[in-house]
C-alpha positions as CSV (number, residue, x, y, z in Angstrom):
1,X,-25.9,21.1,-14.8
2,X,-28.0,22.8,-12.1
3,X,-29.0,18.7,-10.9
4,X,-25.4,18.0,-11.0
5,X,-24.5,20.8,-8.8
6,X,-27.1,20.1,-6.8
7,X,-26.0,16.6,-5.8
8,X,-22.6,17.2,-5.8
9,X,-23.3,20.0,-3.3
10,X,-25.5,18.1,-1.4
11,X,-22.4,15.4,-0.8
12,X,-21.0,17.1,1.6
13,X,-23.4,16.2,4.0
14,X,-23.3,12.3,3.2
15,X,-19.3,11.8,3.8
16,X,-17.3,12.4,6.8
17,X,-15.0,15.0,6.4
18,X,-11.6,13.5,7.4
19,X,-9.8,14.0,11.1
20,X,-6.7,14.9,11.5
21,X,-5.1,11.8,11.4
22,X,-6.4,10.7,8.1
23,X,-4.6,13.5,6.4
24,X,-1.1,12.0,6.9
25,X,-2.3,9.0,5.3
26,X,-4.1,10.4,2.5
27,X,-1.1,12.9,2.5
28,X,1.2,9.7,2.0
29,X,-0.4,7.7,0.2
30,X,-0.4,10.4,-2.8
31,X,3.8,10.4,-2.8
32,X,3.4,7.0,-3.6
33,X,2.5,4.4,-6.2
34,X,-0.6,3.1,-5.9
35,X,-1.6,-0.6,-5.2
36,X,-4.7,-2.4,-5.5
37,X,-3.3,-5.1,-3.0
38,X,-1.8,-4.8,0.3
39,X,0.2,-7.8,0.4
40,X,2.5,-9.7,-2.1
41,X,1.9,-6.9,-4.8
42,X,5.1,-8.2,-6.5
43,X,4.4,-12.1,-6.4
44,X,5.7,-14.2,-9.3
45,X,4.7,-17.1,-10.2
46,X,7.3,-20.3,-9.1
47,X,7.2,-24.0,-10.7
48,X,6.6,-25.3,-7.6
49,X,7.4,-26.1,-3.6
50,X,10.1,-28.8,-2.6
51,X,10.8,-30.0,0.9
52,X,14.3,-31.2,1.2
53,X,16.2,-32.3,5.0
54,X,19.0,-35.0,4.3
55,X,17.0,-38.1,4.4
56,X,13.9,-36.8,2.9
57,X,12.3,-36.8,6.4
58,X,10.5,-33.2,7.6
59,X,11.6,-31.8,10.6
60,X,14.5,-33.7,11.0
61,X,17.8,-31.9,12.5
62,X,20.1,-30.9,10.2
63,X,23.7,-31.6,10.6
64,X,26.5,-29.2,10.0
65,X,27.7,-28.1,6.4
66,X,30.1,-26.6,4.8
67,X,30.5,-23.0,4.7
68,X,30.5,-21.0,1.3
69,X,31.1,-23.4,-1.8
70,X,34.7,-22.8,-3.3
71,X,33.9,-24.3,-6.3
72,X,33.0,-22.0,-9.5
73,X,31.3,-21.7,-12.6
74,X,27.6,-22.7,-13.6
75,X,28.0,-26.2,-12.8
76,X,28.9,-25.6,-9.3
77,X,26.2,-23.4,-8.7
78,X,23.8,-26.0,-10.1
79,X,25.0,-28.6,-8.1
80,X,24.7,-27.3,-4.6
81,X,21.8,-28.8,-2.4
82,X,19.2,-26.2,-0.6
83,X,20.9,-26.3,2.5
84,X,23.9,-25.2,1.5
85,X,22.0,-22.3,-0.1
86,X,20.9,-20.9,3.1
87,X,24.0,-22.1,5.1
88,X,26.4,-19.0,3.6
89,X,23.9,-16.5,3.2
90,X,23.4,-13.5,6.4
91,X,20.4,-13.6,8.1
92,X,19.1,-9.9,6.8
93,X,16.5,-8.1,9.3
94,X,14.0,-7.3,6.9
95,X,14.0,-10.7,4.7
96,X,12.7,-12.3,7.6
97,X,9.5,-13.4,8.5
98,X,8.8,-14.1,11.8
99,X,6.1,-15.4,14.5
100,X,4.4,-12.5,15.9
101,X,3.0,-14.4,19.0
102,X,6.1,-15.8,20.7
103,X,6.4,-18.8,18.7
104,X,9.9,-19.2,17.9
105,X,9.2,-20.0,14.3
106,X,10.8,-17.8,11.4
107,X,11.6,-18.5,7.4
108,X,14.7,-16.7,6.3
109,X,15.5,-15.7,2.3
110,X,18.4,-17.1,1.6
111,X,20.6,-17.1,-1.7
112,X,23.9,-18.7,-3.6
113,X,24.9,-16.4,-6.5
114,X,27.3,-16.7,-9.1
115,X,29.2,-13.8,-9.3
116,X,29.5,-12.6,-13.2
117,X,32.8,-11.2,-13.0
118,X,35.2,-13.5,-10.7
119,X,32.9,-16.9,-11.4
120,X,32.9,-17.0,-7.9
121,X,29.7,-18.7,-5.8
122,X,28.7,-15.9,-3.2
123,X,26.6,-15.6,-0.9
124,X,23.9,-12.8,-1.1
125,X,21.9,-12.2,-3.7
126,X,23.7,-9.8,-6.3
127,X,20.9,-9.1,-9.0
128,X,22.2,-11.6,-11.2
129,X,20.1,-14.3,-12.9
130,X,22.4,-16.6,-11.9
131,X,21.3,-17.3,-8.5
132,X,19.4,-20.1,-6.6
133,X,16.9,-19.0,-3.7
134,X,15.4,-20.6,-0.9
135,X,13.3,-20.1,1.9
136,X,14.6,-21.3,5.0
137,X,12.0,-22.4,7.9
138,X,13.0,-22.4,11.2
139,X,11.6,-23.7,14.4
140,X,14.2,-24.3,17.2
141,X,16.4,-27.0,15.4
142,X,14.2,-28.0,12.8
143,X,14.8,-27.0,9.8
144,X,13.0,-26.7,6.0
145,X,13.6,-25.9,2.9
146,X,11.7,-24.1,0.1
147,X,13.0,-23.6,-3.2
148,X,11.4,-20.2,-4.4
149,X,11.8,-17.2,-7.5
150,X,13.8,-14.6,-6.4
151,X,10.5,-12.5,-6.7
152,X,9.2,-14.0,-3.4
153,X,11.1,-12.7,-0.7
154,X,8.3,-11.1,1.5
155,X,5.8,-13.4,0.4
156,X,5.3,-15.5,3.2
157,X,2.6,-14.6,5.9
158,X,2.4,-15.9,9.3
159,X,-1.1,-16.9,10.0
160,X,-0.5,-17.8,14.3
161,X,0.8,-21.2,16.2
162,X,3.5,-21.4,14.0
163,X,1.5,-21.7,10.5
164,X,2.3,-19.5,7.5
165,X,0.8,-19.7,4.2
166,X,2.1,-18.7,0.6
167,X,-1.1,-17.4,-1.2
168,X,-1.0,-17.2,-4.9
169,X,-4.8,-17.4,-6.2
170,X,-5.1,-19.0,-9.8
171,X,-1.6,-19.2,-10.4
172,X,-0.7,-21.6,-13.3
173,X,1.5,-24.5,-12.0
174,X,1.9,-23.0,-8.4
175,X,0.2,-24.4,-5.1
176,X,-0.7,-22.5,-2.3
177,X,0.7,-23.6,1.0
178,X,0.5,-23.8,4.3
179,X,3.7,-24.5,6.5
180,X,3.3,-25.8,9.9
181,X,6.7,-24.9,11.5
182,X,5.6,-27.4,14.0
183,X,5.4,-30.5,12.7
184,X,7.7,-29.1,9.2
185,X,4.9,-30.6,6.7
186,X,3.2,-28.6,4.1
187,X,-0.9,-28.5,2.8
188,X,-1.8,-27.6,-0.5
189,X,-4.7,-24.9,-0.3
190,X,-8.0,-25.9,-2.5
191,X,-9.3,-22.8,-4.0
192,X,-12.9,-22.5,-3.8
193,X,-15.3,-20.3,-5.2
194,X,-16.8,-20.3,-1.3
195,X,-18.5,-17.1,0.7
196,X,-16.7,-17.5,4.0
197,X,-17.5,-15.5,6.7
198,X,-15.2,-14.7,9.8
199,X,-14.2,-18.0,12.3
200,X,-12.1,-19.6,13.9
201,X,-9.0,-20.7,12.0
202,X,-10.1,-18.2,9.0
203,X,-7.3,-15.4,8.2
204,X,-7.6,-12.9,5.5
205,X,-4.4,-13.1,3.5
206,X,-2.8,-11.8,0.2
207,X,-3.2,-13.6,-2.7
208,X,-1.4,-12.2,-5.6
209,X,-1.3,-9.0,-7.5
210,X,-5.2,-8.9,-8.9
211,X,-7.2,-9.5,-5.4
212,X,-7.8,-7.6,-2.8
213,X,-7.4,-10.4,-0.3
214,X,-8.1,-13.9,-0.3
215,X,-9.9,-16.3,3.0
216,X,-7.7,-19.1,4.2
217,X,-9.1,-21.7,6.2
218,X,-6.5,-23.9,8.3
219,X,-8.9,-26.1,9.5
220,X,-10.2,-27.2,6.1
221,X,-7.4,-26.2,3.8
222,X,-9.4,-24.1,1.6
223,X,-8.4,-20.5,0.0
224,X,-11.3,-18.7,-1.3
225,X,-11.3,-15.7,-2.7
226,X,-12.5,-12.2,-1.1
227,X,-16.3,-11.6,-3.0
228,X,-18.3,-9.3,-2.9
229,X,-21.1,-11.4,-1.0
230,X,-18.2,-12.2,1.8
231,X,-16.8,-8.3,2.3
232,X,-18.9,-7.3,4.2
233,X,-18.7,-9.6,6.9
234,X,-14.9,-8.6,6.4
235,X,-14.9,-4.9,6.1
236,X,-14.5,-3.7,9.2
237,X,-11.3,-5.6,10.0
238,X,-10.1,-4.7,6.3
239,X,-10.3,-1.0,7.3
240,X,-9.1,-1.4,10.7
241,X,-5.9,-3.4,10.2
242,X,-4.9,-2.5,6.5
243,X,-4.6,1.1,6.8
244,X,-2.7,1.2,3.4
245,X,-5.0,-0.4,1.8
246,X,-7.5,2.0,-1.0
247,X,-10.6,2.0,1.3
248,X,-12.5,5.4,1.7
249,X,-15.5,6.1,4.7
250,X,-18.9,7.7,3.7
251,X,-21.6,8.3,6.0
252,X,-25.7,7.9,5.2
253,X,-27.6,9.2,8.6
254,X,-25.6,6.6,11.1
255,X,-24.9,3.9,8.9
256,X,-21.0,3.7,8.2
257,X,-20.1,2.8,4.5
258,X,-16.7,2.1,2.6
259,X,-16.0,2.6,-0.6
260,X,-13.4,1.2,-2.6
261,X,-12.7,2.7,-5.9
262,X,-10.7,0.1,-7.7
263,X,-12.9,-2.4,-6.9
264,X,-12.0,-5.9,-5.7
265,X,-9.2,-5.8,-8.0
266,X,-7.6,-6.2,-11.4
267,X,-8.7,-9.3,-12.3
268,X,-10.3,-11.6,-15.2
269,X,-14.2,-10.7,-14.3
270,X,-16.0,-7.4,-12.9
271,X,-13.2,-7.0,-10.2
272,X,-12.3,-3.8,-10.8
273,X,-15.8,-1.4,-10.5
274,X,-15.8,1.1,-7.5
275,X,-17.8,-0.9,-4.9
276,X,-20.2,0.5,-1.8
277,X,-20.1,-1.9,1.3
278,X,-21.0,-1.7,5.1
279,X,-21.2,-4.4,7.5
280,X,-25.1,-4.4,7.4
281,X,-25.5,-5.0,3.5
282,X,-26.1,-8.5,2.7
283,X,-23.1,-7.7,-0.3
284,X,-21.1,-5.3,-1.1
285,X,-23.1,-2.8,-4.1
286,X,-21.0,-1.4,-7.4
287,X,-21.2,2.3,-7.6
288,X,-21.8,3.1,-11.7
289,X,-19.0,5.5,-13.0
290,X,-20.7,8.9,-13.8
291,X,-19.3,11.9,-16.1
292,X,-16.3,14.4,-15.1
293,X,-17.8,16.5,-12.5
294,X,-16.8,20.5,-12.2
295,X,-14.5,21.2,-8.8
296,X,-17.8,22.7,-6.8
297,X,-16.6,24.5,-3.6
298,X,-17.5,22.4,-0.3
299,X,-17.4,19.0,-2.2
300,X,-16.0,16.2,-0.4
301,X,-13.6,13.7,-2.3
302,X,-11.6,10.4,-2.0
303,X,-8.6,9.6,-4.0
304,X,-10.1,6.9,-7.2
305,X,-8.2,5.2,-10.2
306,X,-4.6,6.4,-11.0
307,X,-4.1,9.6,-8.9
308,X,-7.5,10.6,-9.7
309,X,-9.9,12.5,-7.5
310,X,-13.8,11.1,-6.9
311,X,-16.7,12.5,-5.1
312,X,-19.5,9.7,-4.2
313,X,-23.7,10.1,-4.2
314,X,-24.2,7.4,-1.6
315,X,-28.0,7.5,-3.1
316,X,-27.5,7.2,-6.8
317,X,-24.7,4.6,-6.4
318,X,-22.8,6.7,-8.7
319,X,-18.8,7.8,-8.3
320,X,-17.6,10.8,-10.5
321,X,-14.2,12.1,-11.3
322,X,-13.5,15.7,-10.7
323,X,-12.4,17.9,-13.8
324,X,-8.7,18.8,-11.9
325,X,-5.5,19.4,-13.8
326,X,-2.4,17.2,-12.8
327,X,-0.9,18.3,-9.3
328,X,0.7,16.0,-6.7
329,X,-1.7,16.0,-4.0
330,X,-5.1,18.6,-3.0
331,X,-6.5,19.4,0.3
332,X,-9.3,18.0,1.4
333,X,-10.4,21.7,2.9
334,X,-12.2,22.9,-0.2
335,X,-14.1,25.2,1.5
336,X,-13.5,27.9,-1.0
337,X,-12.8,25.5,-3.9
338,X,-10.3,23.2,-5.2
339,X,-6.7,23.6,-4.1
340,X,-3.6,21.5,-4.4
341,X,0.5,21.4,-4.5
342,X,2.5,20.8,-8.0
343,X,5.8,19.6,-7.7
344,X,8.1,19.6,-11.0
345,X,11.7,18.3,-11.3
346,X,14.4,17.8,-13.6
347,X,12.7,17.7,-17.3
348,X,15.2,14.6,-18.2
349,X,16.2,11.3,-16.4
350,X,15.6,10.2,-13.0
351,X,14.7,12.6,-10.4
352,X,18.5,12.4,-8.1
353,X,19.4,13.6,-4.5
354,X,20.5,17.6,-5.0
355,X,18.3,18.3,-7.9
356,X,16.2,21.0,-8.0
357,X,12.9,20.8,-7.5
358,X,9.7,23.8,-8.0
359,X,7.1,23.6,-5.7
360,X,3.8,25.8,-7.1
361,X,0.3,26.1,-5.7
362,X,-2.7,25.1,-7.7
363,X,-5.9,26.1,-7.5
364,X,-9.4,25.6,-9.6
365,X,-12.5,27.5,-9.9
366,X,-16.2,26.5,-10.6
367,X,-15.7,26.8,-14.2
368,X,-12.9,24.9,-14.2
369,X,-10.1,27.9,-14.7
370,X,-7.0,26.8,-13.3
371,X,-4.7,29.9,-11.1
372,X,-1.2,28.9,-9.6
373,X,1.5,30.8,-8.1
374,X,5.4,29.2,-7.4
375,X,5.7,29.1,-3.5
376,X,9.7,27.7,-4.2
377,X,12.4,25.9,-5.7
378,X,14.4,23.6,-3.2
379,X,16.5,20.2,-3.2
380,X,15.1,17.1,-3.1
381,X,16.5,16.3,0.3
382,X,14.2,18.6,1.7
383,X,10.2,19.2,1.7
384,X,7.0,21.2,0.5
385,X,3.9,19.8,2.0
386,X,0.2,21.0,2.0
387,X,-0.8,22.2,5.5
388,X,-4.6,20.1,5.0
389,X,-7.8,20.2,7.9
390,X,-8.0,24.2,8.0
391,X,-11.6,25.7,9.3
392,X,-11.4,28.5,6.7
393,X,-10.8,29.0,3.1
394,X,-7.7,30.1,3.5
395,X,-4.5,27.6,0.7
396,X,-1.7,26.9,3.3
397,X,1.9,25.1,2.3
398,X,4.7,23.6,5.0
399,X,8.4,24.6,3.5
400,X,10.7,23.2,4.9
401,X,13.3,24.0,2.5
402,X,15.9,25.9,4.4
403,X,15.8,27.3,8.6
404,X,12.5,27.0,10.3
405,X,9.6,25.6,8.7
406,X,7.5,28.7,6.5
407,X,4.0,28.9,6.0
408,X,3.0,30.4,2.9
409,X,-0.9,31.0,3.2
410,X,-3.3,33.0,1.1
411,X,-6.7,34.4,2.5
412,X,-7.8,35.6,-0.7
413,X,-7.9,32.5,-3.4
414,X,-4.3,33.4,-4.4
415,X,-4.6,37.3,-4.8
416,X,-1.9,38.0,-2.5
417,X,0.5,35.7,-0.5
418,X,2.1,35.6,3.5
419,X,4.8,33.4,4.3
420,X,4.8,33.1,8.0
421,X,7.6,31.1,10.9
422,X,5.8,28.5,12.4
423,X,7.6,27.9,16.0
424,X,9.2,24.4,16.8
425,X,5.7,23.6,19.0
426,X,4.2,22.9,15.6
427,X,6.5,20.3,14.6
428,X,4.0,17.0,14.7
429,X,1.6,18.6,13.2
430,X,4.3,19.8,10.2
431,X,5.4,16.3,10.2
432,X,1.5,15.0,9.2
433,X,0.7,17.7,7.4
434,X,-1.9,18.9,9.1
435,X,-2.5,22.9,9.5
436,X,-1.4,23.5,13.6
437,X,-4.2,25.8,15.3
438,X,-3.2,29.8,16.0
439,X,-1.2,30.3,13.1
440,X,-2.7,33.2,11.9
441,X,-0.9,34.7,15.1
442,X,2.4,33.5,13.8
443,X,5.4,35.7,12.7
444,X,5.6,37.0,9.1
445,X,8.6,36.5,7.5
446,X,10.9,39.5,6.6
């Protein structure tokens, strides 16, 4: 035990404790479900891409049809051709994806349903099985269509000068795609086993629910799959552009590392072991899983695994989880210890706008005893936040339950409790969840 505490002591010096900024993410990211991908987390497989204009011809102009089918029934909905699929449906904001670069290219989600009550063909998509989807690609008066699962609305990514791709790595009796709006032909992708390196006409792209990301090459038509040989040539844009995605900094003297605790992803082989990566390593290194460590004081920590909570020793490549009971997020001030927010709601069904929700302060000694105290019960419309980045030891909560915005605050590891009015010149830093500087001169509450 003493080594362990002296290692895990010792980490604080090794990772950078986060800014301000970085709290509102982390902050975030705890509210929500975790992913292990940040794009096309809920692709399906499909049988299968067909191109279809009138004559068979790509990028042909369409001719006008005929608005919303009036026939019914099964048969009806069977029988219409992909056009007429996309020709009733509305154009809906955010099932679009469009060029990001001026190009005037775009592919809509479209949809004919069969509504199960009247037998009637309509023309948005209703939940029903009975439905046929397309995509829809659009450049000036060209038009294309892609018959698709109903699963693969936003799965479509715009790679620049008009291309998008449809990435689905090792999936049985699908091909990846490109889609060149321009000339309205598709490429099959030829998944490789390749290290690729950044260049021109490589894109990092989703690929599917287990990967982190896959490589596409437009010049060659190859999609290889993110290793760890080729992430570190790709770490640095990873972290810079994917925010979102599970990727954590450490710092060893000046050297910048990332970690990422669930790996590569959750596929067939060793995808999903913590790995340790920075641009200068010639791959990225897995860090071993060590045993539960106790919530020292001062420790740094990253989020790991399924709401867990990791420290890292950079030197012994090692990543332990820390012995904390169940809360829905901690501070990453744990100046004087372990401290965190528990939020409980109704104890049957589905949490519901109006219900009642207890909002209680955790915190966790050296030994592991766990202390809280219930800062408030409020509606789920409104908020309880940790107040995170303070320079002291003091456990700080934003309510925003009812009036002004409260701070309740203890100085003394829970002993005794303030709630104080923070003024409306604190609202931003309310909003991210960060604790605003001077409020130990704000007003207590009476």
């Amino acid at each position: 035990m003493p080594d362990l505490r002296s290692y895990v002591a010792g980490l604080e010096r090794e990772i950078v404790a986060p800014d301000l900024a970085e709290l509102e993410r982390v902050a975030t990211a705890r509210r929500r479900v975790r992913a292990t991908t940040w794009v096309a987390a809920a692709v399906l497989a499909i049988a299968g891409f067909i191109a279809l204009v009138p004559d068979g011809t790509p990028g042909r102009t369409l001719p006008a049809v005929t608005p919303t089918p009036t026939a019914t029934g099964l048969a009806a909905l069977e029988a219409l051709e992909l056009r007429e699929i996309a020709d009733p449906s509305p154009a809906i904001p955010d099932m679009i994806t469009r060029a990001d670069d001026g190009h005037p290219a775009s592919i809509r989600y479209a949809a004919a349903c069969l509504d199960d009550a009247t037998g009637v063909l309509v023309g948005t998509l209703n939940g029903s099985a009975n439905c046929r989807v397309v995509w829809e690609v659009t450049n000036g008066d060209k038009r294309l269509y892609l018959p698709v699962d109903a699963s693969q609305r936003n799965s479509a990514q715009y790679l620049g000068d008009g291309d998008f791709v449809y990435a689905l790595w090792g999936g049985a009796g699908t091909k990846s795609v490109i889609i060149d709006a321009d000339t309205m032909t598709m490429t099959p992708l030829v998944e490789g086993q390749r290290s690729p390196s950044p260049g021109a006409g490589r894109h990092l792209v989703g690929c599917g629910f287990d990967h982190l990301a896959c490589v596409v090459d437009v010049r060659t038509g190859h999609l290889d799959l993110l290793d760890r040989k080729s992430l570190p040539a790709w770490i640095t844009e990873i972290a810079a552009k994917h925010g979102h995605m599970p990727i954590e900094v450490v710092r060893r003297g000046r050297e910048l590392l990332h970690v990422l605790p669930d790996g590569l992803g959750r596929g067939p082989r060793d995808d999903s072991s913590p790995l340790l990566v920075s641009e200068r390593m010639p791959e990225a290194v897995p860090l071993t899983i060590g045993p539960p460590s106790l919530p020292e004081a001062g420790a740094a920590w990253m989020p790991c695994g399924e709401g867990g909570t990791c420290i890292v020793d950079v030197e012994k490549r090692t990543m332990q989880q820390v012995e904390l009971p169940q809360a829905s997020e901690w501070a990453h001030n744990t100046i004087d210890g372990f401290w965190g927010l528990q939020l409980a709601g109704p104890t049957t069904g589905p949490e519901r706008e109006g219900d009642t929700i207890r909002a209680t302060a955790v915190w966790v000694d050296e030994r592991g005893k766990v202390s809280t105290h219930m800062l408030v019960d409020y509606q789920l419309s409104t908020d309880v936040t940790i107040a995170d980045g303070g320079t002291t030891g003091a456990m700080t909560y934003y309510d925003r339950t009812s009036g002004p915005t409260r701070l309740h605050v203890s100085t003394d590891r829970g002993r005794t409790w303030r709630v104080l009015t923070a003024p409306a010149s604190a609202g931003d830093d309310v909003d991210n969840g960060r604790l605003s500087s001077g409020w130990e001169a704000w007003p207590e509450v009476r």
